[in-house]
N, C-alpha and C positions, 0 to 999 in steps of 0.2 A: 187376718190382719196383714200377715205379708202382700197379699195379692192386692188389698188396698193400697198399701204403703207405695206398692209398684207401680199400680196405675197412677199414683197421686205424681209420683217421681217422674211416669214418662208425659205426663198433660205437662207437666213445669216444663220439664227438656225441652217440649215441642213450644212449648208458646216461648220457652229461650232462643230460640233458633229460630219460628218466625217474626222474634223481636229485633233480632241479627241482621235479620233478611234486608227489613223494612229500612232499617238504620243506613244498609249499606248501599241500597238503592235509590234512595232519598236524594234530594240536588240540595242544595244549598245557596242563595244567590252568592256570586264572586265564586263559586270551585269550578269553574271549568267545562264542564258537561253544555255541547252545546244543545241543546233541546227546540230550538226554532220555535220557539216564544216569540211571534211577531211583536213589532214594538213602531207603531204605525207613526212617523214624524213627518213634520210639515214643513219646518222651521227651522233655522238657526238651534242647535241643542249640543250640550255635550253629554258624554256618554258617562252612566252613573256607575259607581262600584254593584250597584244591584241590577245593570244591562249585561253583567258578562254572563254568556250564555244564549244569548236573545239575539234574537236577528233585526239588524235594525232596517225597516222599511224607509228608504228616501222619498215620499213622494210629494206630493201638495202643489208638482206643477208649476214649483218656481225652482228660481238658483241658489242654495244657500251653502251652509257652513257645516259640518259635523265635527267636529272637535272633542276628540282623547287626547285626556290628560296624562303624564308620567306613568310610566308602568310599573312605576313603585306605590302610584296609589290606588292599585285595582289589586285583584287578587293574583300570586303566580301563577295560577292557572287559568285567567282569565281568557278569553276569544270572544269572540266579535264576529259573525258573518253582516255584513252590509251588504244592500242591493237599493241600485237605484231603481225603481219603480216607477218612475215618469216616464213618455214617451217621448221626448224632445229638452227637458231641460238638465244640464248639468250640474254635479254637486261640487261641492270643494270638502275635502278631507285632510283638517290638518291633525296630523298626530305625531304625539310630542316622542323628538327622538329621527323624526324620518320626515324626507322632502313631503313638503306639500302636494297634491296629488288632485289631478279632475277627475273625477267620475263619471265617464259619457253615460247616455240614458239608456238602460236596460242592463247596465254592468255589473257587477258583484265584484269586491273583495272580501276574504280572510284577514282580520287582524287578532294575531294572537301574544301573549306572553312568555319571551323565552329568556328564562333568567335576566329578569328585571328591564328588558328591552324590547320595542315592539317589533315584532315582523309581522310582514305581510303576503298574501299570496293571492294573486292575481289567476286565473282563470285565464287561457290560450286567448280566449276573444280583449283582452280587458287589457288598458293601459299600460301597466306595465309590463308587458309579456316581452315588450320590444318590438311588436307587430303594430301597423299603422288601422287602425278601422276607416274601411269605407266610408266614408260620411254623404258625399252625395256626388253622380254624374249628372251632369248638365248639358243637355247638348241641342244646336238647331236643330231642327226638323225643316225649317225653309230659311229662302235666303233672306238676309234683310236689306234691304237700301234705304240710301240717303240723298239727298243732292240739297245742291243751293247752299250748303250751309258748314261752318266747320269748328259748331258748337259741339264738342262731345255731348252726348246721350245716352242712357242704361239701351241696353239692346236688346234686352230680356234675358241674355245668358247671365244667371248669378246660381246661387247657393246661398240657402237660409241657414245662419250660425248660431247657435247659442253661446254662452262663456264656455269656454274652453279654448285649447290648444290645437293650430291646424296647420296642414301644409297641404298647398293646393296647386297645380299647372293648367294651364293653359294650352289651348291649340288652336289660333284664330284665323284660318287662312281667308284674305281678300281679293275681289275684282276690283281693282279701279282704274281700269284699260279704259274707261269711259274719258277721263280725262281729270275727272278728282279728287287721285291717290286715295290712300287711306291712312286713318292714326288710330291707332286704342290707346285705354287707358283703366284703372282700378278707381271703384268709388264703395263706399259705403253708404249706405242708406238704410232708410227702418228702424232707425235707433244705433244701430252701431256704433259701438264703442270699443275701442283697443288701447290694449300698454305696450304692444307690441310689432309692427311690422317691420317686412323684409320683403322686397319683390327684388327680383332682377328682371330683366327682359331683352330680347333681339327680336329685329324685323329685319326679314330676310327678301331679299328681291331678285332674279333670275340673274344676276349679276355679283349676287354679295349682299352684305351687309347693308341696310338702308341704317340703322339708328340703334341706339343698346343705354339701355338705361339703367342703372338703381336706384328705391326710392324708401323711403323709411316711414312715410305717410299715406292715408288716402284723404283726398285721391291722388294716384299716384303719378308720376313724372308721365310726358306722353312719350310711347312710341309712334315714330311716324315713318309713310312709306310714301314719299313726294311724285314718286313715277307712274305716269298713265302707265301702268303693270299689273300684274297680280304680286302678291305678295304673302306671307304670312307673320303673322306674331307669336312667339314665343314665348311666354313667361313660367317662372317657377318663382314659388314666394310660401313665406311661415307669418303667420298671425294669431295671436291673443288675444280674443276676445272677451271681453268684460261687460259689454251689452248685447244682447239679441238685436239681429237685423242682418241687411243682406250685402255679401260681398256682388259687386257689380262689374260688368265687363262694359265699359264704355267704345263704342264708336261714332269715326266723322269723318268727312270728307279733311282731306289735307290741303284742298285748294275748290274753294270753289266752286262746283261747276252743274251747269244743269243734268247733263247726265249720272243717272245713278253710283255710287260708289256701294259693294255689296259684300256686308259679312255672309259669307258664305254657310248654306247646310252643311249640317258637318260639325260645322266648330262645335270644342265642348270646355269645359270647366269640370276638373276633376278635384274634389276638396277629400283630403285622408284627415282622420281626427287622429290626434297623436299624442305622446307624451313625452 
């Protein structure tokens, strides 16, 4: 009877302890445990008390909203891994308590719970790390020319934007030793939409300064370079995009003339996506 009693005592012990086990390795939706539970969205969504934990997928190929609410009403130990999952369109991330935030395409953040307030952690490549991302180089490959005319024109040097946050330069050196000149200028096209711009610009001629502009629109004020010279244009500028489509480099002749006025190979558009 003893040696029953015992064995009966050590079956309890053990299924006590693998009852322990189970208990303590269990997740719970809202405790924290991040477990990369995809959680595939498309759309506009905000994020439930039963997401923390879950990694949320941005995808669906448009530009939307993801929206956490007070981090009093998730669990204290809630997190959040986000990644954008598109290949071109950005997200917007508002979370309550902290600036609003773009999410360029391919990025991740961390949002997690720390004593009833959200933090976030950004990844070296991502937004806010304080590092600019590459977004796109643009550059001729041949010259372009113009004559007869001194209607601005897209040139073909642009950069396709999606919404978000960017800051871009310029480097447009011209011939227009033919007789001429030349002028640029910023346009948007393809839907482009902004709440946002800033350009400055100088055109610069073997002499000085030809023309200097700022302009808070596109498209934007012209630079112009009046002397049968070469010349180059200069710009540095920040824009907000809020619709897809394409930032454009405009050129023309500044005067007239049959002979060619020529954006030079070479020139490029350099756009940083930023935050």
């Amino acid at each position: 009877m003893k040696k029953l009693a015992f064995a009966i005592s050590s079956v309890l012990s053990l299924i006590g302890v693998l009852c322990c086990f189970q208990a303590s390795a269990q997740w719970y939706p809202g405790f924290g445990s991040w477990l990369n539970t995809q959680n595939a969205i498309t759309g506009n969504y905000t994020a439930l008390y039963t997401d923390c934990g879950n990694t949320l997928s941005l995808g669906g190929g448009a530009s939307y909203t993801l929206t956490i609410n007070a981090a009093s009403t998730y669990s204290a130990q809630c997190v959040f891994a986000i990644v954008n999952t598109d290949a071109s369109q950005t997200k917007t991330l508002a979370i309550n308590g902290l600036t609003t935030q773009t999410l360029p395409a391919g990025q991740n953040v961390v949002v997690f719970n720390n004593l009833g307030a959200w933090q976030s952690y950004y990844p070296v490549s991502s937004p806010s790390s304080g590092v600019s991302l590459l977004n796109s180089v643009n550059r001729l490959t041949s010259n372009v020319g113009v004559s007869r005319t001194t209607t601005l024109a897209t040139s073909g040097l642009l950069a396709a934007l999606t919404p978000g946050n960017y800051t871009f330069h310029a480097f447009l050196p011209c011939d227009g030793t033919g007789g001429g000149g030349c002028k640029w200028a910023f346009s948007g096209t393809g839907g482009l939409t902004t709440s946002s711009v800033r350009v400055e610009g100088w055109a610069r001629v073997s002499l000085g300064f030809s023309s200097y502009i700022q302009a808070t629109t596109l498209p934007s004020a012209v630079l112009t370079n009046p002397n049968a010279s070469q010349g180059t244009a200069d710009y540095s500028g920040t824009i907000v995009v809020t619709g897809s489509g394409n930032l454009n480099v405009q050129f023309a002749q500044d005067i007239s003339n049959n002979n060619n006025s020529i954006l030079l190979a070479g020139s490029e558009l350099i756009v940083y996506s930023t935050n």
